[in-house]
C-alpha positions in Angstrom: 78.6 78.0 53.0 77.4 81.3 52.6 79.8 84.5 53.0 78.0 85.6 55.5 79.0 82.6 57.5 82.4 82.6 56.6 82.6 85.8 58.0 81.5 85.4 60.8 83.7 82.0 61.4 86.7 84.5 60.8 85.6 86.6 63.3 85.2 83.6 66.2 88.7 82.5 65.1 90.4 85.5 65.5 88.4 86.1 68.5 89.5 82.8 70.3 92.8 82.1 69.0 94.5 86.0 70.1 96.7 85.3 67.3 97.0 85.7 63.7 95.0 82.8 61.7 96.6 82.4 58.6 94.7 82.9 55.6 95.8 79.2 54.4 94.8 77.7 57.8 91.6 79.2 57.9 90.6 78.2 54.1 91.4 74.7 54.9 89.5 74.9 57.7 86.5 76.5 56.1 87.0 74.7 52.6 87.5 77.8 50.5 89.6 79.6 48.0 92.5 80.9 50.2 92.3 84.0 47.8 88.3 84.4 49.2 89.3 84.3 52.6 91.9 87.0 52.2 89.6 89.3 50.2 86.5 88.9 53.3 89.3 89.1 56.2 90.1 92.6 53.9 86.0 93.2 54.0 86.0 92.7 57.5 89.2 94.8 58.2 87.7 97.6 56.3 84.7 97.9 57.8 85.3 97.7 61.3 87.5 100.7 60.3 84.7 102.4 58.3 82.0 102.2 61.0 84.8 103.3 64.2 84.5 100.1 66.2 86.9 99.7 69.4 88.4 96.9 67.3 90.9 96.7 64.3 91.9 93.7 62.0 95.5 93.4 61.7 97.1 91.8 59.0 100.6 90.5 58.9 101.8 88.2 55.7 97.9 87.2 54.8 97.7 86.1 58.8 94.7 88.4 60.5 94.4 89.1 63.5 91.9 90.7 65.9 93.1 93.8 68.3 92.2 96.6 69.8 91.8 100.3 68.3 94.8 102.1 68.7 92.9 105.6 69.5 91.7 103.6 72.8 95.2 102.5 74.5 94.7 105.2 77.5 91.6 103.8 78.0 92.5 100.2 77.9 96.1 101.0 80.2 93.8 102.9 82.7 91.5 99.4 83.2 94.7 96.9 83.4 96.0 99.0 86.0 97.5 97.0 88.2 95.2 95.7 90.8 98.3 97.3 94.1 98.0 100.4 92.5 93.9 100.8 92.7 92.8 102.7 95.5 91.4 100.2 98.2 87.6 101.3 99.5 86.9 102.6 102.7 85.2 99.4 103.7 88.2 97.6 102.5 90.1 99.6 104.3 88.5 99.1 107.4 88.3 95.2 107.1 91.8 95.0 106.5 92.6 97.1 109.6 90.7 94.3 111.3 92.5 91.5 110.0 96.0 93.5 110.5 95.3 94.1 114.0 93.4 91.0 115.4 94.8 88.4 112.7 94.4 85.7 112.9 90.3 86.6 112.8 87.2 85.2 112.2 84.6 86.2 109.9 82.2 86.7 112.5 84.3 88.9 114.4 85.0 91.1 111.9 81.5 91.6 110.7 81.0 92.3 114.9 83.7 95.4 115.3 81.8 96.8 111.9 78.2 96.0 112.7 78.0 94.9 109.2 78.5 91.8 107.2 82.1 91.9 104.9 81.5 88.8 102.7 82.3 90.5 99.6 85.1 92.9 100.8 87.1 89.9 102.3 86.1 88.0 99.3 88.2 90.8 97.0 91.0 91.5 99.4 91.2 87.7 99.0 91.2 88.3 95.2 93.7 91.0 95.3 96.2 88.7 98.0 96.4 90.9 100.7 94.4 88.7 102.8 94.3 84.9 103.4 92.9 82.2 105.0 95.6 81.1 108.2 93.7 77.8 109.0 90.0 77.0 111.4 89.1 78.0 114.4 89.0 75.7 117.8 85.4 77.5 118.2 81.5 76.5 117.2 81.5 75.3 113.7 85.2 75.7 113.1 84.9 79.1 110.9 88.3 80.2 108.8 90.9 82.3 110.5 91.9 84.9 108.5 95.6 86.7 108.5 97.3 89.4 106.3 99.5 88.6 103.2 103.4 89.2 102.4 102.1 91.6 100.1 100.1 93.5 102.3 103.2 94.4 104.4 104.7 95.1 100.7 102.2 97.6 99.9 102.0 99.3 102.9 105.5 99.5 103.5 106.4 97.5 106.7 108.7 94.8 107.4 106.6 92.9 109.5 103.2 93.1 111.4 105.4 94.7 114.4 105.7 97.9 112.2 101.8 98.5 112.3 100.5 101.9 114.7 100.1 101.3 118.1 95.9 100.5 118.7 95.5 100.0 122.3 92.1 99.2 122.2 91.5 96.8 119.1 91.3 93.7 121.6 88.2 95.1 123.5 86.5 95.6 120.1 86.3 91.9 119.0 84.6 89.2 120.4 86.1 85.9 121.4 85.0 83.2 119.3 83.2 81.5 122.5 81.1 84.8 123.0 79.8 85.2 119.8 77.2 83.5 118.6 75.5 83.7 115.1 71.7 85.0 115.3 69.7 82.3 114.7 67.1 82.5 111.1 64.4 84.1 113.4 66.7 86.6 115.3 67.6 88.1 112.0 66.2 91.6 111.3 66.0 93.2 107.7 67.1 97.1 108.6 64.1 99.8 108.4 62.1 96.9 109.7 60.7 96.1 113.0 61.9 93.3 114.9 59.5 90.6 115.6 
């Protein structure tokens, strides 16, 4: 096996296990001199460190292991942020107004009271659990109902859905479920385009 090879095995290992690889454990693996693989794990460590990369090779009692470079930890706490403390979209703040206010809701009649579709934003207040499904509807087709989360009233500080502003007028902006009906494939109209 060439050296080029073993190197780059290394690097998979300590890639996939998160966790040192003993020197020993990888020679067996790889069938070599545990003094070679501690010299090339060296090589490795050396250059990453020569050429700047975003990733270090740590070595703890001839175990390596592959993390991050220390110079980057702002950058790296800013991303795993957790998700509650990201600011939420305007869209996403609107859909979830919605849900909050006419739960349990339809697809369909969200996508109504916005004039525009919400697959995706429902699909990542989904991801984030502040919305979920609450079971079918009794109407055409059966579509998912969908409600707040515990951890929606969490974030937003209420004890229950009875805590939410006063909105007089939310029920006279969605549809009932038997008055709305999807547009069929050749009702559909791309925006900028005339209908046909």
């Amino acid at each position: 096996m060439t050296k080029e090879k073993i190197r780059s095995v290394l690097e998979s290992l300590m890639f996939v296990l998160g966790e040192p690889v003993p020197a020993r454990t990888a020679a067996e693996l790889l069938e070599v001199p545990a003094a070679d693989i501690v010299k090339i794990f060296r090589e490795l460590a050396e250059e990453y460190e020569e050429r700047g990369s975003g990733l270090r090779i740590r070595e703890m009692d001839k175990a390596f292991q592959l993390c991050t470079n220390a110079e980057n930890d702002d950058y790296i706490r800013m991303l795993c942020t957790p998700v509650r403390e990201k600011r939420l979209s305007q869209s996403a703040l609107e859909v979830l107004a919605i849900i909050a206010y006419k739960q349990p809701v339809t697809k369909a009649q969200i996508d109504a009271v916005r004039g525009i579709r919400c697959d995706r934003v429902l699909e990542n207040l989904m991801k984030r659990e502040l919305v979920e499904e609450k079971g079918r509807s009794s109407g055409i087709g059966r579509p998912y109902l969908y409600g707040t989360t515990r951890k929606f009233l969490e974030l937003f500080g209420f004890e229950s859905l009875a805590d939410l502003p006063k909105i007089e007028d939310i029920d006279s902006l969605v549809l009932d479920d038997e008055d709305f009906e999807e547009p069929m494939p050749d009702q559909l109209t791309i925006p900028g385009s005339d209908a046909v």
